[in-house]
MARLUMNU-705470 format. One record per residue (C-alpha): residue number from 1; residue in one letter; chain; x negated, y negated, z. Coordinates in steps of 0.05 Angstrom, whole numbers, always signed. Example, Ala and Ser with C-alpha at 12.3 -4.5 7.8 and 13.67 -1.06 7.14 Angstrom:
2
r vose->1 | marti->A | kolvo->A | X->-246 | Y->+90 | Z->+156 .
r vose->2 | marti->S | kolvo->A | X->-273 | Y->+21 | Z->+143 .
end
This chain:
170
r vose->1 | marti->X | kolvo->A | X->-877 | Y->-317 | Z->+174 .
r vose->2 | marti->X | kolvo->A | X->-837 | Y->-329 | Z->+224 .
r vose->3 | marti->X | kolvo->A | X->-793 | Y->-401 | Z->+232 .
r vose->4 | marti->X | kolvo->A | X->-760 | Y->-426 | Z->+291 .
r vose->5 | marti->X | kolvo->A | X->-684 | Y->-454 | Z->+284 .
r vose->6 | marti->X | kolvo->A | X->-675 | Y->-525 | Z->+297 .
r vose->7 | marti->X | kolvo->A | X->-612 | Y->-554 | Z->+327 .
r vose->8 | marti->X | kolvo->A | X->-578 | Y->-595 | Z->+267 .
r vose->9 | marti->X | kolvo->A | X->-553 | Y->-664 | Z->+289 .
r vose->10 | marti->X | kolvo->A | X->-488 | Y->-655 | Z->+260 .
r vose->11 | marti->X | kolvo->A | X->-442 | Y->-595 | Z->+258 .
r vose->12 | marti->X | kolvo->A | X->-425 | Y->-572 | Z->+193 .
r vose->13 | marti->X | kolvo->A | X->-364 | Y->-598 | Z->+167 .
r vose->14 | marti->X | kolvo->A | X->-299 | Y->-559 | Z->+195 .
r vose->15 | marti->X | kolvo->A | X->-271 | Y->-544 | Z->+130 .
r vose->16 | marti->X | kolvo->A | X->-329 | Y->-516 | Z->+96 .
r vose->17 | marti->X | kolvo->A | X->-309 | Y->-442 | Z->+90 .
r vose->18 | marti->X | kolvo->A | X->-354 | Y->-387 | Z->+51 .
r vose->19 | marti->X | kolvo->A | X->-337 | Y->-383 | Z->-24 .
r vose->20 | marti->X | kolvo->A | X->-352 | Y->-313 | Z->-41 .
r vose->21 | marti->X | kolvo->A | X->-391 | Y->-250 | Z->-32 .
r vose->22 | marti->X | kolvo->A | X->-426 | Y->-224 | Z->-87 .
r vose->23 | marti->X | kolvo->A | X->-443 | Y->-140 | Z->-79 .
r vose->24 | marti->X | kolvo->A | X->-494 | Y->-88 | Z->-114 .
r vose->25 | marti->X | kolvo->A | X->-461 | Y->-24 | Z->-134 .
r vose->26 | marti->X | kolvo->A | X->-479 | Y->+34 | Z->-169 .
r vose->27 | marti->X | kolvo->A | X->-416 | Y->+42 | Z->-209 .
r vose->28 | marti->X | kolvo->A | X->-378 | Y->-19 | Z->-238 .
r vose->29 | marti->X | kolvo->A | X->-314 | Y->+20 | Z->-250 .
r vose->30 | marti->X | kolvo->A | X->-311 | Y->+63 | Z->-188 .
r vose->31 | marti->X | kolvo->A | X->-324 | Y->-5 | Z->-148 .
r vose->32 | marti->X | kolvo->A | X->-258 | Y->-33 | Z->-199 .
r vose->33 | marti->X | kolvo->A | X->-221 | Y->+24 | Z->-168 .
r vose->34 | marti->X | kolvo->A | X->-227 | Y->+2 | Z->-108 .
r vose->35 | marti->X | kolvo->A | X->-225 | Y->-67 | Z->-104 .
r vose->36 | marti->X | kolvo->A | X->-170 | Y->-84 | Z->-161 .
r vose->37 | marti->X | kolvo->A | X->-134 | Y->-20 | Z->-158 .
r vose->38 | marti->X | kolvo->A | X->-136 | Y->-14 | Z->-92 .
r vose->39 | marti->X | kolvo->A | X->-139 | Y->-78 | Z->-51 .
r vose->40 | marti->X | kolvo->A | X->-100 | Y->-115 | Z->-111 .
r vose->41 | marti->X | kolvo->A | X->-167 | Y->-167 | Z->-130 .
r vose->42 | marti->X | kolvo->A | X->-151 | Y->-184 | Z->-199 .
r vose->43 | marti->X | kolvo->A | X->-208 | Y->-184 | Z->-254 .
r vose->44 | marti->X | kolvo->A | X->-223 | Y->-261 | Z->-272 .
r vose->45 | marti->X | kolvo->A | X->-290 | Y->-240 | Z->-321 .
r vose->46 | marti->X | kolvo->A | X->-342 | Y->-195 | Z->-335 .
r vose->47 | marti->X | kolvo->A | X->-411 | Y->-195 | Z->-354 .
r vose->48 | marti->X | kolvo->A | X->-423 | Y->-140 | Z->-399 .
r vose->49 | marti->X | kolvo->A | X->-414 | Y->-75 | Z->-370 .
r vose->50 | marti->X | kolvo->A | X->-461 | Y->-97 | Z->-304 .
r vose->51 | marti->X | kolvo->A | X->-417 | Y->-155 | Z->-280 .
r vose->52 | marti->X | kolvo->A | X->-342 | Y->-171 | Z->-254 .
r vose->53 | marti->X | kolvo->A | X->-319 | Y->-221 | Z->-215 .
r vose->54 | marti->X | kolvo->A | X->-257 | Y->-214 | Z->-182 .
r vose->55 | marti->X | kolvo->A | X->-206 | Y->-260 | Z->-149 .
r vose->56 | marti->X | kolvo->A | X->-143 | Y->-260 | Z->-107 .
r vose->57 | marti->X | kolvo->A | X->-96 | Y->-323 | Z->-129 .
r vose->58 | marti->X | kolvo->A | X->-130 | Y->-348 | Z->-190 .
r vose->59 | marti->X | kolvo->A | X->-197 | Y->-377 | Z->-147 .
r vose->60 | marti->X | kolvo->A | X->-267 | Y->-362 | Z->-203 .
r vose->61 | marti->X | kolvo->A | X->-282 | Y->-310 | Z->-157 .
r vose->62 | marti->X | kolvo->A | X->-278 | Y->-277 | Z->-83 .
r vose->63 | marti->X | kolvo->A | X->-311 | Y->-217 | Z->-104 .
r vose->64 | marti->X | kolvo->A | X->-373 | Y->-200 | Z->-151 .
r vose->65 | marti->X | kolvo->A | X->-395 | Y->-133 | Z->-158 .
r vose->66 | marti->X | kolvo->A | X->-454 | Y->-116 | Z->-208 .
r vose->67 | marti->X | kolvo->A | X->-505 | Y->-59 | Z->-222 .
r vose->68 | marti->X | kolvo->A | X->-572 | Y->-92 | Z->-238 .
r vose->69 | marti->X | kolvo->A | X->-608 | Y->-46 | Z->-188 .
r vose->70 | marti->X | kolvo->A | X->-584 | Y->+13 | Z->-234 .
r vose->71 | marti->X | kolvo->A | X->-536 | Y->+68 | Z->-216 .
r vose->72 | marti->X | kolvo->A | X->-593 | Y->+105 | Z->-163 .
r vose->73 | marti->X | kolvo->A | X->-600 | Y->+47 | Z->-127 .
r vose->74 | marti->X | kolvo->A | X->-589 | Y->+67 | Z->-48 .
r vose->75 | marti->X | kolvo->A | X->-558 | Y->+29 | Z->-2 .
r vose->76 | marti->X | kolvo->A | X->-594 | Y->+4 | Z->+62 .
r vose->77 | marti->X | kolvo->A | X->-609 | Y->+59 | Z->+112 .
r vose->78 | marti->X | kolvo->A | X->-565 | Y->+47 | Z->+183 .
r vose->79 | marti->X | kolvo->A | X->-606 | Y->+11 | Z->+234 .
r vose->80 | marti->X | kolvo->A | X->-632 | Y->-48 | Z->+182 .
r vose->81 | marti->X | kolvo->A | X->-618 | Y->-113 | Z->+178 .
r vose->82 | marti->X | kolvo->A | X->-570 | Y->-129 | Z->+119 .
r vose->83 | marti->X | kolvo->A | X->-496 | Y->-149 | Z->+105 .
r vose->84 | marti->X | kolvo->A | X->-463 | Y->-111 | Z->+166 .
r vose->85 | marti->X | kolvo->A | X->-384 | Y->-121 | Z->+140 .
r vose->86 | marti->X | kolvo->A | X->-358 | Y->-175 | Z->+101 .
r vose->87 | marti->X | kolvo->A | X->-283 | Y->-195 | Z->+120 .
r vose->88 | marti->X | kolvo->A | X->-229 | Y->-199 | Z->+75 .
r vose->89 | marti->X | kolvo->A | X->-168 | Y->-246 | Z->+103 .
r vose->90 | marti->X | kolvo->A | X->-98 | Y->-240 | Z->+94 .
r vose->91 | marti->X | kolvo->A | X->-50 | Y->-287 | Z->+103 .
r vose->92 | marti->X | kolvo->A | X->+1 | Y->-257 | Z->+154 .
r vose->93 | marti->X | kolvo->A | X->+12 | Y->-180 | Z->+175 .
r vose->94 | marti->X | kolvo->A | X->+56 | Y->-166 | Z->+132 .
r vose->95 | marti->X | kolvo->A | X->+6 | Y->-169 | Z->+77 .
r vose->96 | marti->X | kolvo->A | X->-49 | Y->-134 | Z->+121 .
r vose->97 | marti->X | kolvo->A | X->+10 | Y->-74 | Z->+132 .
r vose->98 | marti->X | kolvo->A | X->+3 | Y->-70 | Z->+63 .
r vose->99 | marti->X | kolvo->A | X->-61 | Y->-58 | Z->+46 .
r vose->100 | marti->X | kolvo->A | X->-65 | Y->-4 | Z->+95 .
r vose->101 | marti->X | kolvo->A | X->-8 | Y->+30 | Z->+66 .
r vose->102 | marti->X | kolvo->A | X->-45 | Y->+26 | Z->+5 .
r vose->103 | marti->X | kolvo->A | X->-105 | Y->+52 | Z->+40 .
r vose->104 | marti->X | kolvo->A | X->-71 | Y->+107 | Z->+74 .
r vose->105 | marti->X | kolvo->A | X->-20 | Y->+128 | Z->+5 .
r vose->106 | marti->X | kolvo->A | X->-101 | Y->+132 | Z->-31 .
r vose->107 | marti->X | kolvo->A | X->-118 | Y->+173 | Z->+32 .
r vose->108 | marti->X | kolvo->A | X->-184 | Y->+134 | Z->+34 .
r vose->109 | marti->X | kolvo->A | X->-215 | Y->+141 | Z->+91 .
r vose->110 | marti->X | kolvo->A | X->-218 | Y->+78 | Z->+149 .
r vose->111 | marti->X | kolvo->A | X->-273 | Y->+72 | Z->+203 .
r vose->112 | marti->X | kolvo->A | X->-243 | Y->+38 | Z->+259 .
r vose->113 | marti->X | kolvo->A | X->-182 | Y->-9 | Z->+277 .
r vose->114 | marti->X | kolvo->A | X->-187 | Y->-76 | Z->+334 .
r vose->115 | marti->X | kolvo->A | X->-150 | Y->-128 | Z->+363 .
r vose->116 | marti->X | kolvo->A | X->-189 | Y->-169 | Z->+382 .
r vose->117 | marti->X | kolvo->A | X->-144 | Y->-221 | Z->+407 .
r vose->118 | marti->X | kolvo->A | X->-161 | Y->-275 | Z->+358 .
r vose->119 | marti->X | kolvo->A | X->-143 | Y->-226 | Z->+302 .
r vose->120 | marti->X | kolvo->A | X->-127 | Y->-167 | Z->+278 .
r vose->121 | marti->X | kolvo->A | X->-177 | Y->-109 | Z->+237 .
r vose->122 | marti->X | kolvo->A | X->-179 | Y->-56 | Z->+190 .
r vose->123 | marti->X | kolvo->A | X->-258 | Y->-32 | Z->+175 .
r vose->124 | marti->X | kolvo->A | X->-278 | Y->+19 | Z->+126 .
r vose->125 | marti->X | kolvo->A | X->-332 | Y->+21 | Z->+75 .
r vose->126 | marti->X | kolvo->A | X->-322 | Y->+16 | Z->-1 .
r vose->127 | marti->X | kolvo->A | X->-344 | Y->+63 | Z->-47 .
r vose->128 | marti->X | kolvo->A | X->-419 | Y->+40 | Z->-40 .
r vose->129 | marti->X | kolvo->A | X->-423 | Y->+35 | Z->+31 .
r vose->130 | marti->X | kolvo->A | X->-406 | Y->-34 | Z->+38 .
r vose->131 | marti->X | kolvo->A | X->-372 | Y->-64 | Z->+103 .
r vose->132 | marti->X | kolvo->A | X->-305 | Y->-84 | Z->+91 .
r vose->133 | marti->X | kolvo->A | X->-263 | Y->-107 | Z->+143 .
r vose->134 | marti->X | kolvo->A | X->-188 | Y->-122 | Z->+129 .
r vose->135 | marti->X | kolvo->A | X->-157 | Y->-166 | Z->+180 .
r vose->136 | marti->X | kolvo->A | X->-113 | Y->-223 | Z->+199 .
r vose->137 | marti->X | kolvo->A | X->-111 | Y->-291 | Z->+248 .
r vose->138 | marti->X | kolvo->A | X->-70 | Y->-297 | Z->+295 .
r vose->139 | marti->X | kolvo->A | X->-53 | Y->-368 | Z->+298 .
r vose->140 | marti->X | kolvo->A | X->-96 | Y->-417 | Z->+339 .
r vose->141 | marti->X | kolvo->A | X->-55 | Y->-437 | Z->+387 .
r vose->142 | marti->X | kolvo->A | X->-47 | Y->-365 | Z->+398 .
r vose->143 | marti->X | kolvo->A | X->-123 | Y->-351 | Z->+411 .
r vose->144 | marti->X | kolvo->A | X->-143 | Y->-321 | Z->+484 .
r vose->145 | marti->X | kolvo->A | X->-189 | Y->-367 | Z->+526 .
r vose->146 | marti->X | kolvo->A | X->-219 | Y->-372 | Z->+591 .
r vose->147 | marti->X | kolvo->A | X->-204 | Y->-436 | Z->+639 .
r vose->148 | marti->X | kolvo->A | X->-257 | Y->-471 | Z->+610 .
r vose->149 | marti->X | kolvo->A | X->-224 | Y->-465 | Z->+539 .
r vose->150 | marti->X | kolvo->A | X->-273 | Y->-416 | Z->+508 .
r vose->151 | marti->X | kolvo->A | X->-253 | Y->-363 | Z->+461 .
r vose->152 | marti->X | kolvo->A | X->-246 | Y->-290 | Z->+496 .
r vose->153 | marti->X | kolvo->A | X->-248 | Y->-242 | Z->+444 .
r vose->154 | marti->X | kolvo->A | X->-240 | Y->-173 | Z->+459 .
r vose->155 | marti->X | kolvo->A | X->-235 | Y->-103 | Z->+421 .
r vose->156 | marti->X | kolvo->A | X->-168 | Y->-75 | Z->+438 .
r vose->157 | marti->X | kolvo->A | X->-138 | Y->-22 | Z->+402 .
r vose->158 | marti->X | kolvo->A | X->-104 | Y->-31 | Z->+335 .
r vose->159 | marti->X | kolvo->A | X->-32 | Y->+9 | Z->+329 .
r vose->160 | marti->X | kolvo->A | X->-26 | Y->+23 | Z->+255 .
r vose->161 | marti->X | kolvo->A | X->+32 | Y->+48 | Z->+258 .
r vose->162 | marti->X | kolvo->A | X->+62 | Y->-22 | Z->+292 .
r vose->163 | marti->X | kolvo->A | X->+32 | Y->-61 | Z->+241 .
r vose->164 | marti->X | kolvo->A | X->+56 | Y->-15 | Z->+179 .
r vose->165 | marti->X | kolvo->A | X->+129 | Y->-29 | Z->+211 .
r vose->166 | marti->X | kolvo->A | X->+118 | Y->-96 | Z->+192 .
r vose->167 | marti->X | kolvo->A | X->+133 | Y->-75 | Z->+115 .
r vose->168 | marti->X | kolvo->A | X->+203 | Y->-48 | Z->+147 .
r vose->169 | marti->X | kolvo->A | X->+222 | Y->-104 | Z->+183 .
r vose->170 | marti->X | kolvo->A | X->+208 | Y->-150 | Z->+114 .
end
């Protein structure tokens, strides 16, 4: 069945933001490594062995992660449609620098790095395969655009090795 998008008569309100991503893995504690060791999220509850839901800054959750596909599910093969990265925003660079330091003192591995003028990115997968990209805005005011005011976003390269001097510099 296929159904054609209609154009809504009103936009959707501008501070509506995305609550939280919820993620099937095949191992609850390897996924914990990752996420709470790693990135920092801190455990706000758990279902049982199958369910946690994670958080950064006391929110219910930002992150649930739970196995009730079983520990052989697969992920999707490459070339599906599916969840393609979810993003994971810090609030300034310094705090970026630091989860790549993180990243990099865990020697897990990352994909790819980007300006893209409006921000700043980190992607590498998590333990399941997962998109995750790390990044950070640039502020508004800040963002390229074209005479006519529209965004130009581009894919410039990301200099790790800038952004982890950040850390120094704090």
């Amino acid at each position: 069945m296929t159904h054609q998008a209609t154009t809504s008569s009103e936009p959707i309100h501008p501070q509506t933001q995305i609550g939280h991503i919820h993620l099937t893995v095949t191992d609850l504690e390897r996924s914990l490594a990752f996420y709470r060791d790693l990135l920092g999220f801190e455990v706000t509850m758990r279902y049982g062995d199958s369910a946690v839901f994670l958080s950064a800054g006391g929110y219910h959750h930002h992150l649930a992660l739970n196995t009730w596909a079983g520990p052989e599910a697969s992920p999707p093969p490459p070339g599906h449609t599916g969840l393609y990265h979810f993003a994971i925003l810090y609030p300034n660079r310094q705090e970026l620098a630091r989860a790549v330091r993180a990243l990099r003192q865990a020697d897990y591995p990352l994909q790819s790095t980007s300006d893209h003028g409006m921000s700043e990115a980190v992607y590498l997968a998590d333990p399941d395969g997962n998109g995750v990209e790390l990044s950070v805005d640039r502020p508004p005011e800040n963002w390229p655009r074209d005479a006519q005011g529209n965004l130009q976003a581009s894919r410039g390269s990301l200099d790790l090795d800038e952004l982890l001097a950040e850390l120094a510099d704090g």
